[in-house]
C-alpha positions in Angstrom: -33.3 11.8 40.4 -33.1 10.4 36.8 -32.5 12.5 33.5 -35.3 12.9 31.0 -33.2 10.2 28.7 -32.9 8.0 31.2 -36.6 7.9 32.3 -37.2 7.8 28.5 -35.6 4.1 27.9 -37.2 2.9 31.0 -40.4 3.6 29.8 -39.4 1.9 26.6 -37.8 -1.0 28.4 -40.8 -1.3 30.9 -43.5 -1.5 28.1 -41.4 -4.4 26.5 -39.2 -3.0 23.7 -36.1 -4.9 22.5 -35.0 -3.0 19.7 -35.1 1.1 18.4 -34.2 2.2 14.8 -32.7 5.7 15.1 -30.3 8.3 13.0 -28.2 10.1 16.0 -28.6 13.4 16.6 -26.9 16.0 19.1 -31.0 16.8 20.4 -31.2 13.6 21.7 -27.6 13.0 23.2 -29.1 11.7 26.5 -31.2 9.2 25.4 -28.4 7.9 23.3 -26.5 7.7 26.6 -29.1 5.9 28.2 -29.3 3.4 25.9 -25.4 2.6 26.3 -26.6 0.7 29.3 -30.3 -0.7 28.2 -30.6 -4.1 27.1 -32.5 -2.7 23.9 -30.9 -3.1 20.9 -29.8 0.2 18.9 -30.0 -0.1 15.1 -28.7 2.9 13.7 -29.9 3.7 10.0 -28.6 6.0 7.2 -31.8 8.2 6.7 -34.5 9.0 8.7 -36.8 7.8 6.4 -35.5 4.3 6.1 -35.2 4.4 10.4 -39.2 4.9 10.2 -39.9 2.1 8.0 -37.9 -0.2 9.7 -40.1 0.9 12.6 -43.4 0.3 10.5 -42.1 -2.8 9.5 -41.2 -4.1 12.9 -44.8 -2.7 14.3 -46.3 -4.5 11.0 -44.9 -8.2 11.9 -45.2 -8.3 15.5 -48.2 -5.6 16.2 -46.2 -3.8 19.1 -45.4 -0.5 18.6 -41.9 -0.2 16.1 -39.7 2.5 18.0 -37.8 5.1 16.0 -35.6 8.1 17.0 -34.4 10.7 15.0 -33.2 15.0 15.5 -34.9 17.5 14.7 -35.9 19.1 11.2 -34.5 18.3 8.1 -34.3 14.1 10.2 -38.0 15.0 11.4 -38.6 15.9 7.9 -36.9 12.9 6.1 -39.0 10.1 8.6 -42.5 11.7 7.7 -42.8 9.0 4.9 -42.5 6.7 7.3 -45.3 8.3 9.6 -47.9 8.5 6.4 -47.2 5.0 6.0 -48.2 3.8 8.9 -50.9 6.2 9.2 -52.6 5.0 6.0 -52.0 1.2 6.9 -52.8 1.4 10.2 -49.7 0.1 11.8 -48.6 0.6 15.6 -45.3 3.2 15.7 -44.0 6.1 17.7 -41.6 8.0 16.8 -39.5 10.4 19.2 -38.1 13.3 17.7 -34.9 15.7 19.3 -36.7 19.0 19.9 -34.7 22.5 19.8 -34.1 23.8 23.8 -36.9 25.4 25.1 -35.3 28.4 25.7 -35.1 28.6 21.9 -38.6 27.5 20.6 -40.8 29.8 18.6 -37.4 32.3 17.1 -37.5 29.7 14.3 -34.3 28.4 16.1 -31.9 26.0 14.3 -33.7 23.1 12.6 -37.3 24.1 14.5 -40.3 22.7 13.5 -43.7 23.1 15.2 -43.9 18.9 14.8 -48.1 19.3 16.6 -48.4 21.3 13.6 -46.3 19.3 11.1 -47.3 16.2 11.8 -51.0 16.5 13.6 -52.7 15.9 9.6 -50.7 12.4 9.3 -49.7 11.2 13.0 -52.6 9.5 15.1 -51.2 11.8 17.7 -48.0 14.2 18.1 -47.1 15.9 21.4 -44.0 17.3 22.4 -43.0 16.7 26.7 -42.3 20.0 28.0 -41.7 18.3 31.7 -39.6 15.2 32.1 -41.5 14.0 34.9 -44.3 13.5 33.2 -42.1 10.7 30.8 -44.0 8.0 32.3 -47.0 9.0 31.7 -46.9 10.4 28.2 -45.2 7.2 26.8 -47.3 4.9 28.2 -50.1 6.5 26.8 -48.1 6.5 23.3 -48.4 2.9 23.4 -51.7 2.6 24.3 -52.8 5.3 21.7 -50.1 3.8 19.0 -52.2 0.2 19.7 -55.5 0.6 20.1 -58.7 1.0 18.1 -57.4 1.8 14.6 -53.5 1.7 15.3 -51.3 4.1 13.7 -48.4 6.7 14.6 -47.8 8.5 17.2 -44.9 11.6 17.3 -43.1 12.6 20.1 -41.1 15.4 20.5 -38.3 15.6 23.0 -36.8 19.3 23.8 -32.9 19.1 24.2 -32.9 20.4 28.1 -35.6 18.5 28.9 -33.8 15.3 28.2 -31.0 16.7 30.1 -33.0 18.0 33.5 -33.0 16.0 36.7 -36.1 14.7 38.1 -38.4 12.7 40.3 -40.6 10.7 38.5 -42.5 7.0 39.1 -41.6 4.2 37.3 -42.9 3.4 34.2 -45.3 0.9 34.1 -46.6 -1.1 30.8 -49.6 0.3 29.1 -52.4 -1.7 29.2 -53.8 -3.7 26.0 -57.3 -2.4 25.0 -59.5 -4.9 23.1 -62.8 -4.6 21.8 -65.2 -7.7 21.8 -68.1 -8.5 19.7 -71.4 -8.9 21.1 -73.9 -12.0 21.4 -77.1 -9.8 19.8 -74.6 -9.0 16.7 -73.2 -12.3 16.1 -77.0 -13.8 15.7 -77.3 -11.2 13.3 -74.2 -12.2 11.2 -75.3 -15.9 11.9 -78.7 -15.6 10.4 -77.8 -13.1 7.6 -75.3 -15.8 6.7 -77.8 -18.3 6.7 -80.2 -16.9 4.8 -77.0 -15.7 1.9 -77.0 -17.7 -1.3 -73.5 -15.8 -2.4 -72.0 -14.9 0.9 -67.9 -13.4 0.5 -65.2 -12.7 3.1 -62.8 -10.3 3.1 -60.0 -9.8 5.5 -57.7 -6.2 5.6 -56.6 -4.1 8.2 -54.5 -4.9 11.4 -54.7 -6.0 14.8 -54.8 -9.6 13.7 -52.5 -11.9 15.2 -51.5 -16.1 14.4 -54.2 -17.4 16.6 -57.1 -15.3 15.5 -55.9 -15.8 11.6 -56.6 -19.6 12.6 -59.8 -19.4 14.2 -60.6 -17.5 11.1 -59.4 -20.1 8.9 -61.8 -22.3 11.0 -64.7 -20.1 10.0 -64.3 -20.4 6.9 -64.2 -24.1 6.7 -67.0 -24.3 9.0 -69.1 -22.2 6.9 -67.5 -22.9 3.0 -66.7 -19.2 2.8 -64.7 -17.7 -0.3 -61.8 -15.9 1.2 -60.3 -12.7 -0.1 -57.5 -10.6 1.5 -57.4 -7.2 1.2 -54.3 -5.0 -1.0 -51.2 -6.4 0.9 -52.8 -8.1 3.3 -52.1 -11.3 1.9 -50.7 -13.1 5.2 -53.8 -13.2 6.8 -55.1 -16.1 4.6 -53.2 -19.5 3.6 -53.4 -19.1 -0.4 -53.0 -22.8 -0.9 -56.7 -23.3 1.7 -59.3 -24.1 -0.5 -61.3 -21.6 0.4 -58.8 -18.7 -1.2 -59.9 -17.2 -3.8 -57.3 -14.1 -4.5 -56.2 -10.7 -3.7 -58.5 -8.0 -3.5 -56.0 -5.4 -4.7 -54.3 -3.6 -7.6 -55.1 -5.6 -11.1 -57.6 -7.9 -9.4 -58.6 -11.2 -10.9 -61.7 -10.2 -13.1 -63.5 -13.3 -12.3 -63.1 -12.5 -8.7 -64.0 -8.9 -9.4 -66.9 -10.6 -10.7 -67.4 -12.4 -7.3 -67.3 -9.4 -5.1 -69.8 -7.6 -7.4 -72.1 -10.3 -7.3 -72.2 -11.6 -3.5 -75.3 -10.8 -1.6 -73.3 -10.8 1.4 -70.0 -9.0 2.5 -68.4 -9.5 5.9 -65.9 -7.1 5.6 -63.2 -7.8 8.6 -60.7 -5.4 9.6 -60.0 -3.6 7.0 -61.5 -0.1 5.8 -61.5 -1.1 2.1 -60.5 2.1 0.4 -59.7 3.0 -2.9 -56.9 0.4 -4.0 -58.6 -2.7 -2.7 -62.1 -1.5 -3.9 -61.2 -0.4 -7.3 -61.8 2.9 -6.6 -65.0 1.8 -4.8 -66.4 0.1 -7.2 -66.6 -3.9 -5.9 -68.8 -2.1 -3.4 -70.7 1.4 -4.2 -70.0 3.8 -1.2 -72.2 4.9 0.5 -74.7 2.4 -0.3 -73.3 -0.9 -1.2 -75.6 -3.3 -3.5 -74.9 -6.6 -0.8 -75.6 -6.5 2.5 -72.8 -5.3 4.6 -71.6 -6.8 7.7 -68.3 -4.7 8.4 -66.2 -5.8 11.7 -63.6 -2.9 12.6 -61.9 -2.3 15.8 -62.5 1.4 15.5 -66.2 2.8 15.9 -65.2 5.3 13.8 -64.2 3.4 10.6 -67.7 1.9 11.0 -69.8 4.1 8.8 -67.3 6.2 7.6 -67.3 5.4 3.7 -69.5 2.4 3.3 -72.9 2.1 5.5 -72.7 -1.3 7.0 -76.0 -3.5 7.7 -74.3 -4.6 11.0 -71.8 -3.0 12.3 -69.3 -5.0 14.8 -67.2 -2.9 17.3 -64.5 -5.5 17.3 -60.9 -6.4 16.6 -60.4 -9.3 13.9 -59.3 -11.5 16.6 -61.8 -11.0 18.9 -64.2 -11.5 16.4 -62.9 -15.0 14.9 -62.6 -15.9 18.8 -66.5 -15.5 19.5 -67.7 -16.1 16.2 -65.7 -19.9 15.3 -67.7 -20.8 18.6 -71.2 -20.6 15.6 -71.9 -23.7 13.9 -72.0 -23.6 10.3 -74.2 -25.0 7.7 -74.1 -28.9 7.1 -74.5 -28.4 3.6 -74.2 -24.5 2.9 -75.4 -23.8 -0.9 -72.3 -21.8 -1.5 -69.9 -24.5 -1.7 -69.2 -25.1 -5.2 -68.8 -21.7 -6.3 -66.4 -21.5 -2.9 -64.2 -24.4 -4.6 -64.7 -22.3 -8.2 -63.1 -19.7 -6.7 -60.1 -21.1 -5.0 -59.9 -23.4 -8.5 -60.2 -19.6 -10.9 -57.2 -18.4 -8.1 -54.8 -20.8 -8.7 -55.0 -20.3 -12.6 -54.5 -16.8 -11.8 -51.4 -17.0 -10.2 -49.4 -19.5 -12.4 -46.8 -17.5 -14.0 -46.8 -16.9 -17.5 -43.4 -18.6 -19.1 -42.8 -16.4 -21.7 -42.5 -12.7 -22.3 -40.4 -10.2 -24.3 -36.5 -9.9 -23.4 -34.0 -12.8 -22.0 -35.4 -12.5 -18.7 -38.5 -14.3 -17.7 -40.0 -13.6 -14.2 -42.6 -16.1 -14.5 -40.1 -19.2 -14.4 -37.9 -17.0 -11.4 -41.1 -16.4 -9.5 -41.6 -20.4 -9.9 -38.3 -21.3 -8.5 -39.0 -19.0 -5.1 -42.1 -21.1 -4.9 -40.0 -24.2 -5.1 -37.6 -22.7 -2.7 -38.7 -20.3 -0.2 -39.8 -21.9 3.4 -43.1 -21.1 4.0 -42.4 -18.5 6.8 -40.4 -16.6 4.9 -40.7 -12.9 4.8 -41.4 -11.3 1.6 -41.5 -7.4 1.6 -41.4 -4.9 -1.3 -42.1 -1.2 -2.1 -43.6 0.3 -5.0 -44.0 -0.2 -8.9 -44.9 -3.0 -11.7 -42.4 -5.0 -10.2 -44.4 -6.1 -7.3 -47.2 -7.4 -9.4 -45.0 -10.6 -9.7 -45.0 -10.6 -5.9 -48.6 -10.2 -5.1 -50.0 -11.6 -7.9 -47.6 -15.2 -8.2 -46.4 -15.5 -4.5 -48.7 -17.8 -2.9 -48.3 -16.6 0.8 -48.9 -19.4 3.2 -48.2 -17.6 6.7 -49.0 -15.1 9.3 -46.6 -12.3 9.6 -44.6 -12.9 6.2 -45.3 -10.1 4.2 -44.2 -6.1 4.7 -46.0 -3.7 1.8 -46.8 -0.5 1.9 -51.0 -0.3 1.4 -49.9 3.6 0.7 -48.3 3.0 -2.1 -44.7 4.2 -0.8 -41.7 3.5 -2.7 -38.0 2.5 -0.9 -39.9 0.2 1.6 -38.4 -2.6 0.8 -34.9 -2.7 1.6 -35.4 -0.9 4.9 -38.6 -3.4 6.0 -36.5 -6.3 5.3 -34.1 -4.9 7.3 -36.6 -4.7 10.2 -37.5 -7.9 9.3 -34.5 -9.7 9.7 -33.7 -8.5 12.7 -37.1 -8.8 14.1 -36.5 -12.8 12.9 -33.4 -13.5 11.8 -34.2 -17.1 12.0 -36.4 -16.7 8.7 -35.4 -16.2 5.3 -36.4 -12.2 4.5 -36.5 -11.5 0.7 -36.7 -8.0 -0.5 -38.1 -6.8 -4.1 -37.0 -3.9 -5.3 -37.2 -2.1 -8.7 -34.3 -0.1 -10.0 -36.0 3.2 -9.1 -37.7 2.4 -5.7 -34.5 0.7 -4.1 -32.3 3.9 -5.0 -34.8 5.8 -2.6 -33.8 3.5 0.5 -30.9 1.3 -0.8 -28.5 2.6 1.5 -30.5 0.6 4.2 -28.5 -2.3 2.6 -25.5 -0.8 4.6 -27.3 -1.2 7.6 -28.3 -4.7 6.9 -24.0 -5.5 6.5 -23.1 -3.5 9.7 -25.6 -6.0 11.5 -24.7 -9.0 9.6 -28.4 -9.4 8.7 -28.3 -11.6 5.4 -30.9 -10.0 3.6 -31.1 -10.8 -0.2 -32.6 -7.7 -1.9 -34.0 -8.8 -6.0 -33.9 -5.4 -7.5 -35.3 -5.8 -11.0 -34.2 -3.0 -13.2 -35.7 -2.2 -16.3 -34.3 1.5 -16.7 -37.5 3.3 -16.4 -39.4 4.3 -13.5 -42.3 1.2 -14.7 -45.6 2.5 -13.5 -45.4 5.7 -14.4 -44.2 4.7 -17.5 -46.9 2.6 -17.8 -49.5 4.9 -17.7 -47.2 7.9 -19.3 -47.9 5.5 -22.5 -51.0 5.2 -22.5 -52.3 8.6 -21.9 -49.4 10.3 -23.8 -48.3 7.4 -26.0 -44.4 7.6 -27.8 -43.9 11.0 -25.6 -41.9 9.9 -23.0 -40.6 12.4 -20.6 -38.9 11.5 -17.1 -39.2 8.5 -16.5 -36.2 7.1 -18.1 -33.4 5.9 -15.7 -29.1 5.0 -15.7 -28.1 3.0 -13.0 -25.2 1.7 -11.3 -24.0 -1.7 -11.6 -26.2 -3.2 -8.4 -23.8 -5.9 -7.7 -20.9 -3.9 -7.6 -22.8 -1.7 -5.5 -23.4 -4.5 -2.9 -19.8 -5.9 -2.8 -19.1 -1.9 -2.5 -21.2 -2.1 1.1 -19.2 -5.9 1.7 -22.3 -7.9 0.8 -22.5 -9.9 -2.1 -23.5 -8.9 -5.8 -25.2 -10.9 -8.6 -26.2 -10.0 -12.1 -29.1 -11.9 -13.9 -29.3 -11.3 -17.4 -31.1 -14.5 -18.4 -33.8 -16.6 -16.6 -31.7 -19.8 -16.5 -29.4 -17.5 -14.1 -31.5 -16.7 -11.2 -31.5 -20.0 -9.6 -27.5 -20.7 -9.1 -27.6 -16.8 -8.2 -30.1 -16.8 -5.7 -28.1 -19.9 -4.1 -24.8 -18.6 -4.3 -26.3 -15.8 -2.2 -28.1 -17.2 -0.2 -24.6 -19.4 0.8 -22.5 -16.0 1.1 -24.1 -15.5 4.3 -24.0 -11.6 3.7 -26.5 -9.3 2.8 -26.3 -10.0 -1.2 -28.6 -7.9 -4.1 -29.4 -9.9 -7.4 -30.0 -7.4 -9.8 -32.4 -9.0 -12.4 -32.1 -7.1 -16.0 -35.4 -7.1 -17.1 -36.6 -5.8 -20.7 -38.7 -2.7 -20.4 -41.1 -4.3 -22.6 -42.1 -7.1 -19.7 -43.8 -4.0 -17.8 -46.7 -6.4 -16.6 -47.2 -9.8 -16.5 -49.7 -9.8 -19.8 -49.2 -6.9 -21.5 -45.6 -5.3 -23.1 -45.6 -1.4 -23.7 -46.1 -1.6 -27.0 -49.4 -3.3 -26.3 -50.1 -0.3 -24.5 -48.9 2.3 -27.2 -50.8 0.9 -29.9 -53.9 0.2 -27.9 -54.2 3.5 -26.7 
């Protein structure tokens, strides 16, 4: 006879978890117990929110479920950011959620929420377990649901006595991996389409990738000369330095790559759903009826279809796909070449940093000493805002499984995803970018990062305004600004505050002895760049905005 919170980490522990982000709760007291004597790893957050992204981020790097567990309502509530971002970028998480008594459910007890109801628009699934026996069962199923086809969320809610009651139940066994493979008749399609293409393009989104399928990938496209493109904050799937890269398909896109897209007679669109950030607002390709032919490879039937009618559609995971299809032979001389080698050659000129701007800080030089710096497996995550344009736009990602960004958009993901990150790999150097608005939505994450001695370094570039908004507040409204202005602390002396270590930047020469002297602290450190408000993108000030309106 085991209690429900017993049966609850051996499930966990018998499908391969090592590590659970939670905020404690008195509605989940017995798994808390249980852990006490699991070999997983509890990391306990300081919001429910940041505990989720942790999660996302840990489900985002590795591609097993991230675990999170958190009490009932206004915790439930706080972790739903969490659960829309991994629903929208279609990452592998469950979250368990402390449920009222059952006694008690349906008199709007204390903290109740109906989380089927709550979450069913933004979860892939939410159940509650009204039995504890049935433990097993439902949480393998979790993991099997959280993995497979398109991955995503899934919610489980735990009532307090159930966690508590004694049962019989069978052991928990691992779920089993679901894969989808491509077939022969579809790869001679994609095989002669791409033989008979004069301006073929690749693009590579989504999940369910892993190292070895990225390389047999990377062997396609040298096999066949294809221009490469990765998908809005998918950037680790493709090494940006191959010459076959030819640049982000994202936010602010390279107009000669726009260009590219627009022009191919070919797509082969792989993994990725290519919505409304990485297709300008669907615009590279016209949905429903794109102008190229449209080979789209998804490991969920039902993204195939959905928004874009594909030519050939391939029921497959990216891996398995790059597995069977690397086994092709390419063309000896493919006509395409040249304009691949154009592209990589336009890319690189795209992402040298500008040297100059307005103010005393210059991120184009800083952004050129990380490059100088920064081991190529090291983990680069951010949240939301103009700051991360100098991220996706001047980093030049080189591996798998280094990069942990919202594709929703989400501010305060930073700090808690490199968090996750570090503790996921604490071998690797994890750097987190932060503006001054999105780390004050998650920065007390860094407090987690000192109570684990996970040296984090956390860039927070403040320019006293919440930037994109501002951004675009100027040009539709221009001199009329109206919330968006910000006062800050003093970031460094926020960071010693928590016992890491604080630096202030307030010209570019001061960066790189910064970033060093952090970096040998061995703590968790935040190096607050002060960046003029004017430098609110890479090319153009907000008076260029203003005037131009």
């Amino acid at each position: 006879m085991k209690t429900g919170g017993k049966l609850i980490v051996e499930a966990l522990e018998a499908n391969g978890v090592e590590r659970v982000y939670c905020v404690p709760g008195e509605s989940y007291l017995a798994v808390l117990d249980a852990l006490h004597d699991s070999p997983i790893r509890t990391i306990v957050c300081r919001q429910e929110g940041g505990a989720a992204m942790m999660a996302d981020c840990a489900g985002r790097l590795t591609g097993q479920p991230g675990i999170c567990f958190v009490t009932r309502g206004p915790g439930a509530t706080n972790a739903s950011a969490g659960i829309h971002i991994a629903r929208q970028d279609s990452i592998p998480l469950i979250m368990f959620i402390g449920q009222v008594a059952s006694h008690a459910k349906e008199r709007e007890a204390f903290q109740e929420v109906d989380y089927r109801a709550f979450f069913g628009p933004i979860a892939k699934w939410a159940t509650e377990i009204d039995d504890a026996a049935r433990i097993p069962e439902i949480v393998t199923r979790a993991f099997s649901i959280a993995t497979s086809g398109r991955p995503g969320p899934v919610v489980i809610s735990l009532p307090e006595d159930m966690l508590t009651s004694l049962v019989e139940a069978p052991a928990a066994l691992p779920f089993t991996p679901v894969e989808t493979q491509p077939g022969e008749a579809e790869l001679d399609r994609l095989e002669a389409l791409l033989n008979a293409a004069k301006r073929p393009f690749a693009i590579l989104g989504g999940t369910r990738w892993t190292r070895h399928g990225v390389q047999a990938f990377t062997r396609i496209a040298e096999a066949w000369s294809l221009p490469v493109g990765c998908s809005f904050r998918r950037q680790m799937l493709f090494d940006h330095l191959h010459p076959n890269y030819a640049g982000d398909v994202g936010i602010g896109i390279n107009p000669k790559l726009a260009a590219r897209i627009k022009e191919a007679d070919l797509i082969l669109l792989i993994g990725g759903r290519f919505g409304e950030m990485p297709s300008s607002d669907y615009t590279l390709m016209k949905s429903p009826y794109p102008d190229q032919t449209l080979v789209h490879i998804h490991p969920d039937s039902s993204e195939l279809g959905r928004v874009y009618r594909p030519t050939v559609a391939i029921n497959a995971s990216p891996t398995a796909f790059a597995r069977a299809f690397e086994k092709r032979n390419g063309p000896t001389a493919p006509a395409w070449a040249d304009a691949t080698a154009e592209a990589h050659a336009d890319y690189l000129v795209w992402s040298t940093p500008p040297k100059t701007g307005p103010g005393a800080v210059q991120m184009g030089p800083i952004m050129d000493y990380l490059e100088s710096v920064l081991p190529e497996d090291a983990i680069l995550t951010n949240g939301a805002g103009n700051y991360a344009t100098w991220v996706h736009r001047f980093h030049r990602f080189r591996r798998f499984a280094t990069q942990g960004a919202p594709t929703s958009g989400s501010m305060g993901y930073g700090t808690p995803a490199a968090v996750a990150a570090k503790a996921t790999f604490p071998e690797r150097t994890v750097v987190a970018f932060a503006g001054d608005g999105c780390f004050l939505m998650n920065g007390q994450e860094f407090a987690t990062a000192v109570q684990y001695d996970l040296p984090i370094i956390v860039v927070v570039v403040n320019n006293g305004i919440y930037g994109t908004i501002r951004m675009h507040q100027e040009r539709e409204y221009p001199g009329r600004v109206e919330g968006t202005d910000l006062r800050n602390p003093d970031f460094a002396a926020l960071a010693r505050a928590y016992g890491g270590h604080g630096e202030t930047v307030e010209t570019t020469d001061a960066f790189a002895p910064a970033f060093e002297r952090a970096k040998a602290s061995g703590k968790p450190a935040i190096i607050e760049i002060k960046l003029d408000p004017e430098a609110i993108t890479p090319a153009r000030t907000l008076t260029d905005i203003r005037e131009k309106r």
